[in-house]
Every structure is written in structure tokens, then in C-alpha cells.
C-alpha positions in Angstrom: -15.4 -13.1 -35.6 -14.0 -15.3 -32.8 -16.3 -16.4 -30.4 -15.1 -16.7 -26.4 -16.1 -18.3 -23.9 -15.6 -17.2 -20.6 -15.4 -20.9 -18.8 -13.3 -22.0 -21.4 -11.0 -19.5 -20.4 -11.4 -20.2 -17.1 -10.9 -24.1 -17.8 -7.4 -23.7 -19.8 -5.8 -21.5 -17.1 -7.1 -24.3 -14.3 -5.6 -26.9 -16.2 -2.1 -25.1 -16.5 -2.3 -23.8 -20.5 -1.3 -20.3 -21.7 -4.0 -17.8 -21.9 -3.9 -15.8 -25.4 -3.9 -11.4 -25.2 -7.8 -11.6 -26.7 -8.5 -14.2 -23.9 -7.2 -12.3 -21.0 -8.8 -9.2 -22.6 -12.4 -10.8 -23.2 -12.1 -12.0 -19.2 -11.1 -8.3 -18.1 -13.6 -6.3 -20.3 -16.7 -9.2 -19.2 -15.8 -8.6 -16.0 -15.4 -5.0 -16.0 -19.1 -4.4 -17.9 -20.4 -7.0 -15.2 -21.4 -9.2 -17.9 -19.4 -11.8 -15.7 -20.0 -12.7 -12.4 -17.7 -12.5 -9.0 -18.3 -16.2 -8.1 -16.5 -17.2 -12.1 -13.8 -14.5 -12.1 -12.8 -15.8 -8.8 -12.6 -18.9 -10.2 -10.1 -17.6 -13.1 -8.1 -15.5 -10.2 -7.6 -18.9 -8.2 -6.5 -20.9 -11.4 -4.2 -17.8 -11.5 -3.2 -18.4 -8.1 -2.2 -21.8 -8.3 -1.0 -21.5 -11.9 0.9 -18.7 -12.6 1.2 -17.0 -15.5 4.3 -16.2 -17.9 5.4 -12.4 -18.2 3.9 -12.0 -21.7 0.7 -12.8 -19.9 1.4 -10.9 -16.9 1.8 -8.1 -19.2 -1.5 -9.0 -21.6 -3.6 -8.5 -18.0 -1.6 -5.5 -17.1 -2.2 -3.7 -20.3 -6.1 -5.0 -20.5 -6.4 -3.8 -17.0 -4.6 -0.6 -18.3 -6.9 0.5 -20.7 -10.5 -0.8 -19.4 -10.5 3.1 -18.7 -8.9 6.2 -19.5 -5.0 6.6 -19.5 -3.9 10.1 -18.7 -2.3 12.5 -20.4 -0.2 14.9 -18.5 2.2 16.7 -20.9 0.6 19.7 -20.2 2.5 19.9 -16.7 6.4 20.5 -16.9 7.4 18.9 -13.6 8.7 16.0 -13.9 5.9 13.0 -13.0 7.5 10.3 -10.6 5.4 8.1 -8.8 5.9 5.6 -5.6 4.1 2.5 -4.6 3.9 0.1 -2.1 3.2 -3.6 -2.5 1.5 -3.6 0.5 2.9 -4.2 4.3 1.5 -3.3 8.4 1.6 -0.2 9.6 3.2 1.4 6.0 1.8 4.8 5.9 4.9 6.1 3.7 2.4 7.3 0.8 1.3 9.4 3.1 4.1 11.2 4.0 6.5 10.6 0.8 3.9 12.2 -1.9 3.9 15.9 0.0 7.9 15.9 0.9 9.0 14.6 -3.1 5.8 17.7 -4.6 7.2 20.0 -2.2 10.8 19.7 -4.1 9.4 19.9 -7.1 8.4 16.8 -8.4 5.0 15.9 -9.9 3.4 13.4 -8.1 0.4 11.8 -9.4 -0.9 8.9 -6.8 -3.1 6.0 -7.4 -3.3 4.0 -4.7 -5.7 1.2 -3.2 -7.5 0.1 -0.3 -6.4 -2.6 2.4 -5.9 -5.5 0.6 -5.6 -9.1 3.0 -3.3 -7.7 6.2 -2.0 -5.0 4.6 -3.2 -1.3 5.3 -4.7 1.1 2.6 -3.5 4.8 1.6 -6.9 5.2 0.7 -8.5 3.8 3.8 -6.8 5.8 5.8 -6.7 9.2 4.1 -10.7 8.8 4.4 -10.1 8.5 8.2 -9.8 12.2 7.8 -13.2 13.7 7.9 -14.2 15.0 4.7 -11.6 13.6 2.7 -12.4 12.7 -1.0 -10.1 10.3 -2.7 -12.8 9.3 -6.0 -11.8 12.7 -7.8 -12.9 13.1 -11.7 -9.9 13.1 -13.7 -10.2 16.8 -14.9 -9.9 17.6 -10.5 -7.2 15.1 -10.6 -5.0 16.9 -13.3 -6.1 20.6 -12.1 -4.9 19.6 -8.7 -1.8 18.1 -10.0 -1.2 21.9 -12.0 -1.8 24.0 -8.9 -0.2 22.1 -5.9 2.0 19.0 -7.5 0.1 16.2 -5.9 -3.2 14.3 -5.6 -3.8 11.1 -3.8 -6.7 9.1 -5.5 -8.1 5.5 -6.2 -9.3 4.1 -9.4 -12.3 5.9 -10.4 -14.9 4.5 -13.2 -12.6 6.7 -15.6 -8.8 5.1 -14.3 -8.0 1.4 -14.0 -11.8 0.6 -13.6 -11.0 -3.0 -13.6 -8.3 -2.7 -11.4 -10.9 -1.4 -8.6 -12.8 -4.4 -9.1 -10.1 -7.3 -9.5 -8.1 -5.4 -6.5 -11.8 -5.9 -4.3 -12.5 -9.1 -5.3 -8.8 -10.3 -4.6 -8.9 -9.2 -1.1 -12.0 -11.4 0.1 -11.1 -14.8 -2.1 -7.1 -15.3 -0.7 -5.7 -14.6 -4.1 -3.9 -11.6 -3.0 -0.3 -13.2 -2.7 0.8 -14.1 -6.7 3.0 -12.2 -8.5 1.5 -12.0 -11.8 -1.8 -10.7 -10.0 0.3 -7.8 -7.5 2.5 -6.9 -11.0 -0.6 -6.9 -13.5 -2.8 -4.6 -10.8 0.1 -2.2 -9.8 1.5 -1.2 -13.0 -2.0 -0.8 -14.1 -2.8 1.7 -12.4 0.6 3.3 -12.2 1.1 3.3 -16.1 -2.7 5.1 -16.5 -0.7 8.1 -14.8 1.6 9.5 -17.9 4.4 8.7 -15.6 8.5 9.2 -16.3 9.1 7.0 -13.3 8.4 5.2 -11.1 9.8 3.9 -7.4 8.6 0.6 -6.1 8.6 -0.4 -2.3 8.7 -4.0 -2.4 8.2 -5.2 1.4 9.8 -8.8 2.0 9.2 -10.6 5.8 6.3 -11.8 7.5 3.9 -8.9 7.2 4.1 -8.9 3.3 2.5 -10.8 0.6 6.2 -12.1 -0.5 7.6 -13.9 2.6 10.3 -15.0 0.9 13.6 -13.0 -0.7 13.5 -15.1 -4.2 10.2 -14.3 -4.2 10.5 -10.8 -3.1 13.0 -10.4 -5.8 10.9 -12.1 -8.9 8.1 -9.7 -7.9 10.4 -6.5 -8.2 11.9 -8.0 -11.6 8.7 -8.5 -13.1 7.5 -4.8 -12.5 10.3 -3.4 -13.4 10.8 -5.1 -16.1 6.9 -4.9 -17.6 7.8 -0.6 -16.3 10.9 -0.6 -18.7 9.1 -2.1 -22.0 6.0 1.1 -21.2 9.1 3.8 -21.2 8.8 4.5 -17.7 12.2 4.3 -16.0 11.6 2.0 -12.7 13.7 1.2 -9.5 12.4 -1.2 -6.6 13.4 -1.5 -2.9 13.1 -3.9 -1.2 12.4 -3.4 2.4 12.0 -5.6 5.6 8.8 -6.1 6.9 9.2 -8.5 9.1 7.9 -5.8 11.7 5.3 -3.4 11.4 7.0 -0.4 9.9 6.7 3.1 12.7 5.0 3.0 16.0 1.0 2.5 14.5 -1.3 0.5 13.4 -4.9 1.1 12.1 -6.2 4.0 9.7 -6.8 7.0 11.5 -3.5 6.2 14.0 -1.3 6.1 10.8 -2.8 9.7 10.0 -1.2 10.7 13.1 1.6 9.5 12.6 2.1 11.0 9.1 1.7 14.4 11.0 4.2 13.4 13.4 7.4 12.5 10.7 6.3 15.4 8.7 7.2 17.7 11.5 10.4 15.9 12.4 9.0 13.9 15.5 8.0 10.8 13.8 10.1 6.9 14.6 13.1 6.4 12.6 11.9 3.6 10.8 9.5 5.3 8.7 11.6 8.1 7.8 14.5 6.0 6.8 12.1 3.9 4.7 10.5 7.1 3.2 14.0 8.9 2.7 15.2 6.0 0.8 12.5 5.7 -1.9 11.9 9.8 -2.5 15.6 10.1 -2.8 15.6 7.5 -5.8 12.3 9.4 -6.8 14.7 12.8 -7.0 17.4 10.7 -9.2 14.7 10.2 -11.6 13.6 13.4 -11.8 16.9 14.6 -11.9 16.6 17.1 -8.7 19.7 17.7 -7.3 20.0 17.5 -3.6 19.1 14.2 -2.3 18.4 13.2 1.1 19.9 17.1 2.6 17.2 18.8 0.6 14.4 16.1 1.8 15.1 16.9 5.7 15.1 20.7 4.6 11.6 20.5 3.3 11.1 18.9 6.3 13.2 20.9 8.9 11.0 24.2 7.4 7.2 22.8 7.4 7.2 22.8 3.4 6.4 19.0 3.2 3.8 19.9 6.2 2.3 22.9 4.4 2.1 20.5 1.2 0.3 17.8 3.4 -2.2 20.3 4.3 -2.8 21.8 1.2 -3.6 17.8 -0.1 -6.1 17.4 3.0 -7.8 21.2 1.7 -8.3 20.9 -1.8 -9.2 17.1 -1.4 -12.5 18.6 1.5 -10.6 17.1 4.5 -10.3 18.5 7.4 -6.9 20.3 7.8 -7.4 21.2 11.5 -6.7 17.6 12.2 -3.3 18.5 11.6 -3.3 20.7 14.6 -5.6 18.9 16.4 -5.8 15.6 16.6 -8.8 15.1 18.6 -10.7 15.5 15.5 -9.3 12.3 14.0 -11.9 9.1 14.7 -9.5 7.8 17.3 -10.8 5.2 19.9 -10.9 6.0 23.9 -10.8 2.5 24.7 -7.1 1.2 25.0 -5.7 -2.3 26.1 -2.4 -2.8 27.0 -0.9 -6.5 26.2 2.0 -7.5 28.0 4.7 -10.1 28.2 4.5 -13.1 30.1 8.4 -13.1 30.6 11.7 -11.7 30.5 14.0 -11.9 27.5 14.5 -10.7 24.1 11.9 -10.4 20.9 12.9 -12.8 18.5 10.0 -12.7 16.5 6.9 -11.5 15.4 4.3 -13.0 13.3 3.3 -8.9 11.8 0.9 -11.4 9.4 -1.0 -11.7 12.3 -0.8 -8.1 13.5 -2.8 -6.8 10.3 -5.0 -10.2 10.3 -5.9 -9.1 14.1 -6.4 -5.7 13.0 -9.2 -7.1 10.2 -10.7 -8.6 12.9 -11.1 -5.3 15.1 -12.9 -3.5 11.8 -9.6 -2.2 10.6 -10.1 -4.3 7.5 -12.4 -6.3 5.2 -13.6 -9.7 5.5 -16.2 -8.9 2.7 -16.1 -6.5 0.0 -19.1 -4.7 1.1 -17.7 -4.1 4.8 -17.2 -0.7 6.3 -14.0 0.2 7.9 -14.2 1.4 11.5 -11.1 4.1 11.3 -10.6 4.8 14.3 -9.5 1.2 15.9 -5.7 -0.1 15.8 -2.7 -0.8 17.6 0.6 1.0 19.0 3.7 -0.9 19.0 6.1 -0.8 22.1 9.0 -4.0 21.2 10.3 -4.6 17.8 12.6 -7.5 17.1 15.8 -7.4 18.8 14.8 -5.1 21.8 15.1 -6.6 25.4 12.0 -7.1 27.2 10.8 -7.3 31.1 8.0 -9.4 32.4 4.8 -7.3 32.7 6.1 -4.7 30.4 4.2 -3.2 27.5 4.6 -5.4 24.0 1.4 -3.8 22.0 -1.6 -1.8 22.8 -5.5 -2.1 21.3 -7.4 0.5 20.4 -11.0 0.0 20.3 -14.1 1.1 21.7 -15.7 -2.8 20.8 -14.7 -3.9 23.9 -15.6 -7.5 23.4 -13.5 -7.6 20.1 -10.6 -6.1 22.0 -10.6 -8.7 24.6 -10.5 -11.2 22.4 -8.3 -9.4 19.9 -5.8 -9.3 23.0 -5.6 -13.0 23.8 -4.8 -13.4 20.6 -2.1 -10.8 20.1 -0.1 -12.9 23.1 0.8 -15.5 20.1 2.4 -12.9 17.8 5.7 -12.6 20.0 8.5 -15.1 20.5 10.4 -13.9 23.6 13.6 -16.0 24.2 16.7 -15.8 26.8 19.2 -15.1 23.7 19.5 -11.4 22.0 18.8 -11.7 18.5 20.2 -8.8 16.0 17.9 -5.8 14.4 17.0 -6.6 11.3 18.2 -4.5 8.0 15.4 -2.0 6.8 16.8 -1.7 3.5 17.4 -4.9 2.0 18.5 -4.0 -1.8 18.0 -1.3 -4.6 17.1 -2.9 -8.0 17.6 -0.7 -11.5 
């Protein structure tokens, strides 16, 4: 029997050397059984970080990660399964409104997601904005809801990706969230524990992602789909600009809203071109005829709605939010921040938008910090749009007034305003097979 030991492991990934399967698998399972503590796994994630690791090792943690807990089996549902994710951008609530529409045409959709991670928003964090929601269903709820409605929006439970949840917690309060082997390894984790066919990948490039730069962008879409292809799932990525904050806003409980709002045909164009493009590759997968006509008709007649509400019912949330958005944890106080001069938006640093939003309670600085839902921020200017002194750039919601102050004298440093007019950017960069 071979003996490990876990700073030895640590050591030879610090030092630049190639970790072996049974390595990466004793540092996963440790971990997971808490026989390992958060201050040396951090330690292994930062060598990591500054590291790297090749794609058979990439693959070695995905596939530890994989089965630290129970992988599903879903052949007993005919649909086909098709699943979307995100790696992770401001203001991207298309989860949310993507997983009804694609079950509403009669796709099975089976979604893991995860909770703010660094900047970035969680699907999970802000479905809970919704009182009563439950997102830690047992896998037998998981799979009956699947069989009766299509759809089910969860996280990793103690039964799916287990070590995922931790890894993924622990990433987002030690700055080792942006490294491609890590964002691969913990997405196709949990994606692959779902008995998926396929599976559509949003991969955000721009100053509000984890991947600022294309190459990069690009390497990190490779990489999953490639690790996707050798599991027999059938994977495609887009890669979308996130170099604003996608839709109109910003913070968990606003994002709900706003869900509502493009499900019912009202929502900003932005988000529903984003969310037409991926669930139209889901459909190709699934091999749905129709395409982006058949989308805006589930739309047009309330279906995608009615299968948004029946996701908030079964999962004990409260559906009159829908109708009612009072009910949502929305703060009263609001504070408008507006530009010192005239000219056009040339840039905006959307890093700092979701940073700014942590530091409101939107986010986590710890991993034991509660999320205050009902904070966050509505966007007036995107890049490219022409802008008068005194007018509107952003608004603050928050009812810590003290925290919104200083939140908005900060927020002044996230927009460049010059005399030239600068161009829209692209939305959808490229589609990878």
C-alpha cells in the first residue's frame, strides 16, 4: 500500500512538478472527509494558481471531484438532458431565465449551479432571494422534479459534487478563483454528475469575467470542451462579452426581477440575445426543431413564465413574487451616481461593479458571510452610449446607508467618459464545437 502525504503533494505542485491521478485523488477525498484542513488545501489551490496544471491533471481533479459523491443516473427520463453554464460574469442572471424557456420546449434540464464566486453573481444566491426557495434538494426530489416538470435548479448537496461545494467555497475567499484548470475541473464536475447528453457553456471574456483576455478566454472553452467530449457528452461554448454588466441589474434579488421581466417579453435586449444564443445551441443538441422562432413563442405565450413558476412552487418559493414584486427583499434606499461630465462611455471597469457589490453584502468576503439579497445596482450607460453632465450613470440599492455612501464614491472610478464616441461592443464573440 502507498503511503501519501498530503504536504508532499502540496510541495511538488509549489515547486512546478506533475501531480499523479492517486495524488490529486488522496488531496480531494482528505479534503472532502475534512481530514485536511482549509489553511493546507489553500495552499495546494495557490500552487495551482501559479502553477498550472496539464489537461491530464485537469481532468484527474475533475473526475476526483466527480465522484467524491453520487453521479446520477437519469435514463429513466426520455427527454433529452442538456444542460447550460456559466463561467461566471456581473449582472448574468441567464440561468435563470434559460432553464424554464429550453424545459418548456421540451428539453430536460438538470441544473447544478453555484454560488457568487469573487465578482461574479450566483444562480443560487439569488434564487434564495426568493422567500422560501430551497435549492439543497435530495437527489431522489431532484430526479422526481426533473420527471414531472423538466427542470430543477440546485447546488452540490453532500450527495453531488460534495467536493466541488467545498473547493468552489474555499476558492472564492483565497483569490484562486481565476485559473483554468481550477474553473474547468469544478464545472465539469458538477455538470458530468448530471447523466447529461450535452452540454452549452457561456464562457464570458472582458473585464467582468475571470478570463480578461480572448487567448485565455478561448484555452478555457477548449479545455472543457475537450475534457466534455472524452465523458461522451457533446459540448459547445460561447463566448460572450462581458466587458459590461449583462441586462439592466445588479444584485440577487434585482436579477430575480429581472428574470420575470424577459420571461414576459419586457426584459433589455442584452440578456435575451445572450439567453437566445446558448438555448438555441441547447435545441441543436437535443435535436428540437425550431430554433430561436419556437424560443420567442414559448415566450410570446407565458409557457417559459408558467415553467418559471412551477420551478419557484415545487422548489417552496414564493410564486406570488412573480406578480408581485414587493415581496422580493428589495431595498428602499436608492442612490443615484452621476457623471461629472459630458461625453461618451468608453469604459467600464464591471470587475469593480461586482467587487463594489461584495462590499454592499451582495457577496462574500468570508465563507461563513451571509448574503444581504436585497442590495445592488441598476445600470443606466453601457459602453458606447453618449452621456450629459449630471445625468444618471448607475444607481445603489441599499438600506446601509453608510455602505452606500461610500460604495458611491467609489463607483465614480468605474467609468471612463471621453469627448470621442467609441463603438458597442459584440455580445457574441464566437461559437466553439
Amino acid at each position: 500500500m502507498v503511503y501519501y502525504n498530503s504536504i508532499e503533494i502540496i510541495r511538488k505542485k509549489r515547486d512546478g512538478y506533475k501531480l499523479t491521478q492517486k495524488e490529486i485523488q488522496f488531496l480531494i477525498s482528505e479534503y472532502t472527509k475534512n481530514k485536511l484542513s482549509d489553511y493546507q488545501f489553500a495552499a495546494f489551490l495557490m500552487a495551482v494558481y501559479f502553477q498550472g496544471m496539464d489537461f491530464k491533471e485537469t481532468t484527474d481533479m475533475m473526475s476526483a471531484m466527480l465522484h467524491s459523491g453520487t453521479v446520477l443516473n437519469l435514463s429513466d427520463i426520455k427527454r433529452p438532458k442538456i444542460d447550460k453554464h456559466s463561467t461566471g460574469g456581473v449582472g448574468d442572471k441567464v440561468s435563470l431565465i434559460l432553464a424554464p424557456l429550453v424545459a418548456s420546449c421540451g428539453v430536460c434540464v438538470p441544473m447544478i449551479s453555484g454560488r457568487g464566486l469573487g465578482h461574479t453573481g450566483g444562480t443560487l444566491d439569488k434564487l434564495e432571494s426568493i422567500p422560501g426557495f430551497k435549492t439543497d434538494l435530495t437527489v431522489n426530489q431532484f430526479k422526481n422534479q426533473l420527471k414531472k416538470i423538466g427542470v430543477a435548479m440546485v447546488g452540490q448537496t453532500v450527495e453531488i459534487a460534495p467536493a466541488d461545494r467545498k473547493i468552489y467555497a474555499l476558492r472564492d475567499v483565497t483569490a484562486t478563483v481565476d485559473s483554468i484548470p481550477l474553473i474547468a475541473a469544478s464545472i465539469m464536475s458538477k455538470k458530468l454528475a448530471e447523466d447529461l447528453e450535452g452540454l452549452v457553456l457561456d464562457v464570458k471574456c472582458g473585464s467582468g469575467a475571470f478570463m480578461k483576455e480572448y487567448k485565455k478566454t478561448k484555452e478555457l472553452a477548449q479545455t472543457m470542451i475537450q475534457i466534455g467530449k472524452r465523458s461522451g457528452v457533446k459540448t459547445r461554448a460561447i463566448v460572450t462579452d462581458m466587458n459590461n454588466p449583462l441586462g439592466d441589474y445588479i444584485g440577487n434579488s434585482l436579477e430575480v426581477i429581472e428574470t420575470i421581466e424577459v420571461l414576459q417579453g419586457r426584459g433589455p435586449n442584452d440578456v435575451l440575445e445572450v439567453t437566445l444564443a446558448l438555448a438555441e445551441v441547447m435545441l441543436t443538441i437535443a435535436k428540437i426543431r425550431g430554433g430561436r422562432k419556437l424560443l420567442e413563442k414559448k415566450i410570446v405565450t407565458g409557457e417559459a413564465l408558467d415553467r418559471f413558476r412551477e420551478i419557484v412552487k415545487l422548489q417552496g418559493g414564493d410564486v406570488r413574487i412573480i406578480d408581485d414584486y414587493s415581496r422580493l427583499p428589495v431595498a428602499k434606499n436608492k442612490i443615484k451616481v452621476r457623471a461629472q461630465k459630458k461625453g461618451y462611455l468608453q469604459n467600464i471597469d464591471t470587475f469593480n461593479i461586482g467587487m463594489l457589490l461584495v462590499a454592499l453584502g451582495g457577496g462574500r468576503v468570508k465563507k461563513e458571510d451571509l448574503i444581504d439579497p436585497s442590495c445592488g445596482f441598476k445600470m443606466y450607460k453601457k459602453i458606447g452610449d453618449h452621456v450629459e453632465k449630471n445625468e444618471c450613470l448607475i444607481e445603489i440599492y441599499s438600506d446601509n446607508e453608510s455602505k452606500a455612501r461610500i460604495v458611491a464614491r467609489e463607483m465614480q472610478r468605474v467609468f471612463t467618459i471621453k469627448k470621442k464616441p467609441c463603438r458597442h461592443k459584440a455580445l457574441i464573440r464566437e461559437i466553439l464545437t
